[in-house]
C-alpha positions in Angstrom: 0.0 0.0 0.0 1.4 3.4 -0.8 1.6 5.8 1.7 0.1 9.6 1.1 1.1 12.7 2.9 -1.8 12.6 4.7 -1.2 9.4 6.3 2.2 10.3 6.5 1.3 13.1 8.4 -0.8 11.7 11.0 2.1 9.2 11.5 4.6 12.2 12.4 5.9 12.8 15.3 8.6 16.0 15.9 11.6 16.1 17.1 13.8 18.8 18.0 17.4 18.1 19.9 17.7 21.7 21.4 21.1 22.7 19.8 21.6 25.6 17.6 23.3 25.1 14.4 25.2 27.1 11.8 25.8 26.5 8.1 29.4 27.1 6.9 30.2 27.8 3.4 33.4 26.7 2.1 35.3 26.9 -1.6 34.4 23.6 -3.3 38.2 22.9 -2.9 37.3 22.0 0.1 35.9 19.0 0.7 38.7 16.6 2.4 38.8 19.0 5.0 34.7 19.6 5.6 34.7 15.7 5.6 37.3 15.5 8.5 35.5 18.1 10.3 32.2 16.4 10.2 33.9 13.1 10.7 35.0 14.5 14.1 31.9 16.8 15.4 30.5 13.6 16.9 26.7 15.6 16.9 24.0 13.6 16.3 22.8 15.8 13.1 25.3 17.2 11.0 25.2 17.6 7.2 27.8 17.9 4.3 26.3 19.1 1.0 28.7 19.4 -1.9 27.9 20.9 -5.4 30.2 22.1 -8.4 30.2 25.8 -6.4 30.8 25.1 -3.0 31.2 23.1 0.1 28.2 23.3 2.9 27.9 22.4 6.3 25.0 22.1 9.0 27.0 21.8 12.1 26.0 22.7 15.4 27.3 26.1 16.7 30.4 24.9 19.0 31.5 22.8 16.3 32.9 26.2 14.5 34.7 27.5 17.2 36.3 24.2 17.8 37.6 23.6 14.2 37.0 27.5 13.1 40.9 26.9 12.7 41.0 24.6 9.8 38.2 26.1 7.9 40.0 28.6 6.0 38.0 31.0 3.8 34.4 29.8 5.6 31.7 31.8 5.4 29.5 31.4 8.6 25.6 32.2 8.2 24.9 34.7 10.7 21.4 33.1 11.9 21.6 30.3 14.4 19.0 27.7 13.2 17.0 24.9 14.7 16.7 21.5 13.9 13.2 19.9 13.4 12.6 16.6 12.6 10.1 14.9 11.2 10.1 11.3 12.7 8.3 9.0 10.7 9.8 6.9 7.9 8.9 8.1 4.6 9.3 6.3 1.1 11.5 8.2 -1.1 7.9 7.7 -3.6 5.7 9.7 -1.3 4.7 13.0 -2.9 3.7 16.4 -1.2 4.7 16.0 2.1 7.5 18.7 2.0 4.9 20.7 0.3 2.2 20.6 3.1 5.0 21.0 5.6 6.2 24.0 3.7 2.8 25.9 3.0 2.4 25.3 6.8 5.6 27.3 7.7 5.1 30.1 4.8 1.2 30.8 6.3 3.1 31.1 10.1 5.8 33.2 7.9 8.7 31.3 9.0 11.2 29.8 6.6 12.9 27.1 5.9 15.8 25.2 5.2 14.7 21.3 3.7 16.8 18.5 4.0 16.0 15.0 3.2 17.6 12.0 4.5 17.4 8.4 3.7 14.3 7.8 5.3 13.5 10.6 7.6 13.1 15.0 6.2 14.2 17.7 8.4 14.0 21.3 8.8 16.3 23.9 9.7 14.4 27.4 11.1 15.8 30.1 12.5 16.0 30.6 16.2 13.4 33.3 16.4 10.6 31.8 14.3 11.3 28.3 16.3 8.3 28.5 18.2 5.8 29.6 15.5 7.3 26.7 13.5 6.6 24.4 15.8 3.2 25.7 16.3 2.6 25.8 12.8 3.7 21.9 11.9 1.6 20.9 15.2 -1.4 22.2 14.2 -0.9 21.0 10.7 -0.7 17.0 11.8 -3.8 17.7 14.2 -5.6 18.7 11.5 -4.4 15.8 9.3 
């Protein structure tokens, strides 16, 4: 049986781990080292993105003054973000449930920051709209 976003939604349950995270731009060059810094943040979330441009990571905020060092030329967002996750496995076939998720956080005007795992999405919000994402994405599953 396929599962649909509503289904999926009623299924959710959120998750957020209380850290605050940064995102750290890097040249593209730079991968080996993002890698070994990601390799030894030991966080339970952490993300490396890589595309032709440049080097990203999701890392929480202690994480950059610890390796700051090694991160030469990084570009640190100046927002501190918060992790939300959506915990409920979800086939990589299911279709709108970023969407309802999304149009959820646009009507409580927060934005967002996707990122899809394996089997679990997650969003990154900033700090101040945390709580109005939250609320937003609550009542959202209620009503599903």
């Amino acid at each position: 049986m396929t599962l649909t976003t509503r289904e999926a939604l009623q299924q959710t349950r959120l998750f957020s781990d209380g850290e605050r995270y940064v995102m750290v731009k890097l040249p593209a060059a730079a991968i080996t080292m993002a890698a070994g810094v990601l390799a030894e943040v030991g966080s339970p979330f952490s993300t490396l993105i890589v595309d032709k441009d440049e080097v990203t990571l999701i890392v929480p905020d202690e994480a950059v003054e610890e390796f700051g060092k090694r991160m030469l030329g990084a570009e640190v967002s100046e927002s501190g973000y918060r992790l939300i996750t959506f915990d409920v496995v979800l086939p990589p076939t299911l279709i709108g449930f970023m969407a309802a998720i999304s149009a959820a956080c646009a009507r409580a005007g927060v934005s967002i920051i996707p990122l899809g795992a394996f089997s679990r999405d997650h969003i990154l919000v900033r700090e101040d709209q945390f709580e109005a994402a939250m609320g937003a994405l609550k009542t959202l599953i209620e009503q599903a």
